[in-house]
Each structure stands twice: as structure tokens, then as C-alpha cells.
N, C-alpha and C positions, 0 to 999 in steps of 0.2 A: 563468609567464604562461599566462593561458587559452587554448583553440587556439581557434582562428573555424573555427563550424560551421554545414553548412548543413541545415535541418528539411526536412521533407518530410512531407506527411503525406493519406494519403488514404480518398477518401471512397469507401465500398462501400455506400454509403446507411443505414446504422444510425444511430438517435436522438442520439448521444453523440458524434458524431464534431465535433471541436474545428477549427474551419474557422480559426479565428488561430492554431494552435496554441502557444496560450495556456501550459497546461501542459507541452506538452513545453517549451518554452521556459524555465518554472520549475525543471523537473527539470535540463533541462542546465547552468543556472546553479549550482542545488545541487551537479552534480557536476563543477566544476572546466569545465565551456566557454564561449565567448560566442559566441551565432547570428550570425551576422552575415546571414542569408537566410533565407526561408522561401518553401516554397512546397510546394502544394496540386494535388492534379487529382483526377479523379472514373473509377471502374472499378465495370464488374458481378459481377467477382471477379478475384483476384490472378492476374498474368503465372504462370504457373510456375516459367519459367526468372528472370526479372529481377523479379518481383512487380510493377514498373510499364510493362511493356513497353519496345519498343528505343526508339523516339523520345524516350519520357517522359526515360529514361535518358540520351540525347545531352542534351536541355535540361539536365538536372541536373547533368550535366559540364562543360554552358557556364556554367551560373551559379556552380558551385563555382570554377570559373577565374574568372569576374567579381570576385566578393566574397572572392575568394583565401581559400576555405576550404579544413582542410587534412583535416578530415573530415567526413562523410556521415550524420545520425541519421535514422532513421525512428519515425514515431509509433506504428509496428503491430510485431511480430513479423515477424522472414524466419526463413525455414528454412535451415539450413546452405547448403543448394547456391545459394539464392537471394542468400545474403550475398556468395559467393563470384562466382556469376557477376555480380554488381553491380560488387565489385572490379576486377576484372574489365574490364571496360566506362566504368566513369567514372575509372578508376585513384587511387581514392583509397579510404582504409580506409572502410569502411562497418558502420556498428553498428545496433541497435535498441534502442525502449526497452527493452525486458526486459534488455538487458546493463546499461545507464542504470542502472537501477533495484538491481543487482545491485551494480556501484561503488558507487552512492552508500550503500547499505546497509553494503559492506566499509569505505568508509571513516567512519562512522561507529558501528559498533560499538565499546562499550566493555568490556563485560563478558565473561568466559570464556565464558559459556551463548551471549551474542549474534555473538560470534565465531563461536563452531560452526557458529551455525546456518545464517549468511553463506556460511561457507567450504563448507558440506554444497550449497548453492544454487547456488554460483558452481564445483561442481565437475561438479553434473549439468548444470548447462546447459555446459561444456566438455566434457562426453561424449560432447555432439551434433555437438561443431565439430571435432572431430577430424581428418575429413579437409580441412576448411580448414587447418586451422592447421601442420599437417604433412603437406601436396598432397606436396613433396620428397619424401617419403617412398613414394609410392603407384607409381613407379621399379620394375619387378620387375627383377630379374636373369636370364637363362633361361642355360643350361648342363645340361652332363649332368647327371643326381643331382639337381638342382636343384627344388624342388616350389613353385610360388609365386614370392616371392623375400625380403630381406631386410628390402624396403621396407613389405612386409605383414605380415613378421614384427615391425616394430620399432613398427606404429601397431598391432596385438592387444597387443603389451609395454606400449604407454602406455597401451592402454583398460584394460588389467586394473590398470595399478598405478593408473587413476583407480579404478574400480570397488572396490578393496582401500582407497584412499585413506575414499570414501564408507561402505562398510561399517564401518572403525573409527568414525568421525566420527557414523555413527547412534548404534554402539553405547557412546558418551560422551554421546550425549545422553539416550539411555535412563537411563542414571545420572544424570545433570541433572534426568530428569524424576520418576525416584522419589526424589529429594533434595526438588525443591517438593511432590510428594505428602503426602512425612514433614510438611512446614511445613504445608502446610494442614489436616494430620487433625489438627497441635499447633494451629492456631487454630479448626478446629470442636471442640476438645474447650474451648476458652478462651468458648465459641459467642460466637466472632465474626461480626459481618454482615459480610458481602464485597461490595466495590464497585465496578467496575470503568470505567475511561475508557474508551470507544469513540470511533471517528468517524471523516471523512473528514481525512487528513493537510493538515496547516494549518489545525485548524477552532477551535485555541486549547484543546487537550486539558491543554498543559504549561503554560501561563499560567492554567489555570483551578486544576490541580493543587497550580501552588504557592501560588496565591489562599486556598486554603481549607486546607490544612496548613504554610502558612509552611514549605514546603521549597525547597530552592535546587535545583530539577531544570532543566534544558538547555531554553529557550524561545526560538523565535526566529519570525521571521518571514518560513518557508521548509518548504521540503518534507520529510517525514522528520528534525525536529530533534531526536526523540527516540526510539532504538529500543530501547531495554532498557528491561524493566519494572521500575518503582518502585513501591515499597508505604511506605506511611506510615499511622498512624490518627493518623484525623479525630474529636475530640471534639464531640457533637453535644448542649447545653445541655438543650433543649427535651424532647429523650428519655433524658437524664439517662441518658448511656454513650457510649462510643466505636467506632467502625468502623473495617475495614480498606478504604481508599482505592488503588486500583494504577494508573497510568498507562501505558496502553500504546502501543504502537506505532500509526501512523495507518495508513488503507487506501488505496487512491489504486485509480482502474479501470486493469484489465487486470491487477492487478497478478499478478507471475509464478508458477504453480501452484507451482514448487517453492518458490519463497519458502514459499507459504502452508504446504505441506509443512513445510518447515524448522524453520517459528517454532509448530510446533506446542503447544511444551512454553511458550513465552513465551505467545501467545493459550492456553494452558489457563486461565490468569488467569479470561476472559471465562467462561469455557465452564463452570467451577464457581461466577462469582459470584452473589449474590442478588440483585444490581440491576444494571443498566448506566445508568449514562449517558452517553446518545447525545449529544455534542457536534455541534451544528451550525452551518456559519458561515452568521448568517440573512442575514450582505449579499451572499454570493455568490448571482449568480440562477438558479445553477443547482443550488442545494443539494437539490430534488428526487432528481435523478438522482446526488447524492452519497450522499444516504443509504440509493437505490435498490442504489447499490456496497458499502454497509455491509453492508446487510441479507444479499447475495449472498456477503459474506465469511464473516459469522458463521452463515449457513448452511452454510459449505463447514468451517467447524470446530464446529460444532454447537453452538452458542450462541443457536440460534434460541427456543430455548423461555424464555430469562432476560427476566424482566419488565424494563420500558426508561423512563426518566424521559428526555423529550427536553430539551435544554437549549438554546437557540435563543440562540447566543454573536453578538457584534461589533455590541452593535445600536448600539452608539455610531459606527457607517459607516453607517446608515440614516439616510435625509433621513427628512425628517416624513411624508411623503405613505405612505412603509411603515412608519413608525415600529406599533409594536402596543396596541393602546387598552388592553388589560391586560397586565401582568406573569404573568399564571400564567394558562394556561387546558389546552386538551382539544385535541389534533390527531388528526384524523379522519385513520387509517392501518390500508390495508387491512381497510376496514372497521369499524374501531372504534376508539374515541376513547383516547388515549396522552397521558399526562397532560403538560401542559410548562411551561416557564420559560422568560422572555428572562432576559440577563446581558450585560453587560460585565465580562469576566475582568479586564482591563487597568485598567478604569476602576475597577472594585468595586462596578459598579450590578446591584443584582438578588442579589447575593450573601446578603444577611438571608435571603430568601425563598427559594433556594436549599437553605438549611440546615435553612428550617423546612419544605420540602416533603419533605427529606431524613430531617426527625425522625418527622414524620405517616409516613413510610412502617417507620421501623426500628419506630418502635412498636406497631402493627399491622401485619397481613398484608396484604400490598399484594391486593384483588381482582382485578386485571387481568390478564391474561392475556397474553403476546408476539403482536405485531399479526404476528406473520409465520407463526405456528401454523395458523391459518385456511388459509390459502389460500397456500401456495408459488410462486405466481406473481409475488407482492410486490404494489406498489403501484396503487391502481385510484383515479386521481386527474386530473384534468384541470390542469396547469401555467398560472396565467395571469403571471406575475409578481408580483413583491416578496412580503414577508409576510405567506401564509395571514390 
């Protein structure tokens, strides 16, 4: 049975900040909770000690007693001592997203490689929480002879065998990564085109994936449905040859640096392909600043320079009024126009034209350039709703 939790989430004034908390609420469902509360307040920077101060804090312990929840999410990041002193004060477990996000990764991992990379993430962010998790331990002993005490000595015993833990765990991944190395210098010797799924998590990367190669990959209609890369080719008529097609992992904001550490050897995918496409979900209205999170990903694993075909997914949830007067046109991004597609993955609308924008490119050399080369600040666009 899910546990009733209560959200929390606040606002420090930045563009993106989720006042229904929308998402978090997504994510906790993905990973095994039901909200049964939410609630919101406004700060000009985090408490230190409790990141929302003491009163905020009392509220949050009356409401968790209200709606008998039996634990505490936050929509931001706490730091050790702050998670602790929460505990603390509201006397109920207390997590963040970045743990959220950490579970639901470990429990869906499938594969050897996506394991790793999980357990390598979820062992450095426990590096940090050490003296929460083992406070019993921080107890010294004093006596003669005595230097410290056993309590100090037994939380250095657990960081070292994490640290020993992570250091194996790289150096298997290191081998994982000159394993796809081998695979991909055998398909640039086969000269294969490389193609890669991007985009904002839930924006129909695995419904569009197995749209166009008739694979049975994990789709669903939720956050992170699929975290291990797939590769399958895609026969493309029109340019008379086939592609390698890989579906990867989606990005979601804030997500956690070590993650993006982690999954470095799974995003290499991106990072040598010849094209990306940028899946977009065009009914969310806030797909600007989704693919603002994109951009900021594949920057951070250096994928910024791969040319991008946008593909502007779910238009069958558009009313008419943003429905798009063409199928194919030009989106003006950071400065210069990126070539794009509507689609219905689910429906199969848009998919002909998909394939043929996809042949026009394998057959010549795409001219364009990555809209995020220009200018590293990202996007310079004014938001008014529905679709551009």
C-alpha cells in the first residue's frame, strides 16, 4: 500500500518554480506514494537549519497530522543537516526530490549497465547522509588511551567501505563504457547514421520509438518509463538504407548531478549521435522551459553541438485554437530556425512526414548547425502560450 505524503514545495522566486506541484506529485506517484496534501510558501533564501524556517515547520507537522501522512517530500534539495534537523522538528521521515528521483531510477532499472549506474548515484548521494543515518554512532567514548572514540571510528569504517563501494562501481563502468565504444567504432565502420531520442521525461520518446521500429520497448504514461537505452534500425524507404535509432532516458529539472554523472556511459548514446530528436510534448504549456531543461542536460554531457530535428509530440491533446496550420515547419531557437514536425506517436498522425524529413536529412548533410552552439545562455524567446 502507498504511504500518504505530504508535498511541500517552495518558492525562492525562480521562473520554473511549480506552485501546484504538479510534478512532484507525478514523480511521487511513480515512485510508490499518494500525496494526500500539498502545500507551498515563498522565501528569499533557504532557512539553514530547517530550509523553511521554525513556524513553516510547525504548519507542516500540523498538516502532516491532519491528512495522517506518514511522510514529508520536498520539491528542492535539503542538505544532510537540514533533512535531519526537519526530522527532527516535524517527527516524521523527511526526503527530497533528488532521493525521489534516485528510488524511482533504482526501481526501474533493468539492465546490468542501468543498475550500476543507479547504485554508483544512490551510493554518493548516501555519502552525504551519513551522519543522519548513523547520528547513534557520533556517541564518543572518552577514557584513558582513548583518541576520539568508537562512534567516529565506526561512521570513517562506513564512508570508506561506501567510497571503496563507489570506486569498484566506476571502475565497472568504465568497462561497460569501452564495451559500447567497441559497438559503436563496429557500426561507424558499417557507417551507420546514429539517431538519438531526446527530451523532456513523458514527452512520448518510447511510444514514438516503437512507432517507427515496431519494437515492444516499456511506454507508459508516467515519469521515467524507460531508463535503459534501446537501439534498434529503423529502415528509412525514401533514402533507400537504414539507421541506428536508440531511445534514451528522459530529463526531468533539477535532475540530480550525480545521476547525470552516473548515466554518463547510457547519454554517450546522445553525445556521439548524428542527429537528435528533440521530442516535445506540444500540449504541455510549458514545454518552453522543458526543453530549456533539455538543452541544459545535453550541455552538461556535451551533446550540445549534435544537430536537432524537433518533433512536436501529443498534438492529438490540442484543441483547435493551438492545433498548428502546418505539419512541418522551422522553429526559431536561440536564434535560428531548427527544423520541426508535429506527430501523434499514439495516434500515428504525422509519422509519413516524420520519416520523410528523416530521409531528406540521412541523404544529405544536414546544413544546420545545434541552436545551442551560438549562444550558451539557451533560449531568447518570449513565452505566450499554446503552439508557437
Amino acid at each position: 500500500m502507498s504511504a500518504p505524503t505530504l508535498l511541500v514545495g517552495v518558492d525562492f522566486g525562480l521562473p520554473h518554480f511549480d506552485a501546484d506541484l504538479l510534478e512532484l506529485g507525478l514523480l511521487a506517484k511513480t515512485g510508490g506514494l499518494r500525496p494526500v496534501a500539498r502545500l507551498t510558501c515563498k522565501r528569499k533564501a533557504p532557512d539553514a537549519a530547517l530550509f523553511v524556517g521554525s513556524g513553516k515547520a510547525d504548519e507542516i507537522k500540523a498538516l502532516a497530522l491532519l491528512h495522517g501522512a506518514v511522510e514529508v517530500l520536498f520539491d528542492q534539495a535539503l542538505s544532510p543537516a537540514q533533512q535531519r534537523n526537519l526530522e527532527r522538528h516535524i517527527g516524521l521521515p523527511v526526503n527530497d526530490r533528488t532521493l525521489l528521483i534516485l528510488e524511482i531510477f533504482a526501481q526501474r532499472a533493468r539492465s546490468h549497465e542501468g543498475k550500476l549506474q543507479v547504485e554508483l548515484a544512490r551510493q554518493q548521494y548516501l555519502s552525504t547522509r551519513l551522519v543522519r543515518r548513523w547520528s547513534h554512532l557520533e556517541r564518543q567514548s572518552g577514557g584513558i588511551g582513548m583518541r576520539g572514540g568508537p562512534g567516529e571510528t565506526q561512521i570513517e569504517l562506513d564512508r570508506r567501505m561506501i567510497n571503496d563501494s563507489i570506486k569498484r562501481i566506476k571502475e565497472r563502468l568504465v568497462k561497460v563504457k569501452k564495451q559500447r565504444n567497441t559497438q559503436r567504432r563496429q557500426r561507424d565502420r558499417r557507417d551507420t547514421f546514429n539517431i538519438s531520442l531526446v527530451g523532456y521525461t513523458n514527452a512520448g520518446k518510447s511510444t514514438l520509438f516503437n512507432a517507427l521500429v515496431k519494437a515492444r520497448a516499456y511506454a507508459a504514461d508516467q515519469l521515467f518509463a524507460t531508463l535503459d537505452t534501446t537501439t534498434r534500425q529503423l529502415y528509412l524507404g525514401e533514402a533507400g538504407r537504414s539507421v541506428s535509432l536508440s531511445d534514451t532516458v528522459g530529463f526531468i529539472r533539477d535532475l540530480p548531478h550525480g545521476l547525470v554523472e552516473a548515466f554518463q556511459a547510457t547519454l554517450q548514446e546522445a553525445t556521439e549521435a548524428d542527429l537528435l530528436l528533440h521530442v516535445v510534448d506540444a500540449a504541455n504549456p510549458d514545454f518552453p522551459e522543458q526543453m530549456e531543461e533539455v538543452r541544459k542536460v545535453l550541455q552538461e554531457i556535451g551533446a550540445n553541438h549534435v544537430p536537432q530535428l524537433l518533433v512536436f509530440n501529443k498534438i492529438d491533446a490540442l484543441d483547435s485554437e493551438h492545433f498548428p496550420l502546418h505539419l512541418q515547419d522551422t522553429y526559431e531557437w536561440n536564434g535560428l530556425p531548427v527544423p520541426r514536425v508535429f506527430i501523434s506517436a499514439q495516434k500515428g498522425e504525422g509519422l509519413a512526414l516524420l520519416r520523410s524529413a528523416l530521409s531528406d536529412i540521412v541523404k544529405e548533410t544536414p546544413p544546420w548547425v545545434s541552436p545551442f552552439e551560438s549562444d550558451p545562455r539557451g533560449i531568447d524567446r518570449e513565452y505566450t502560450g499554446g503552439v508557437p
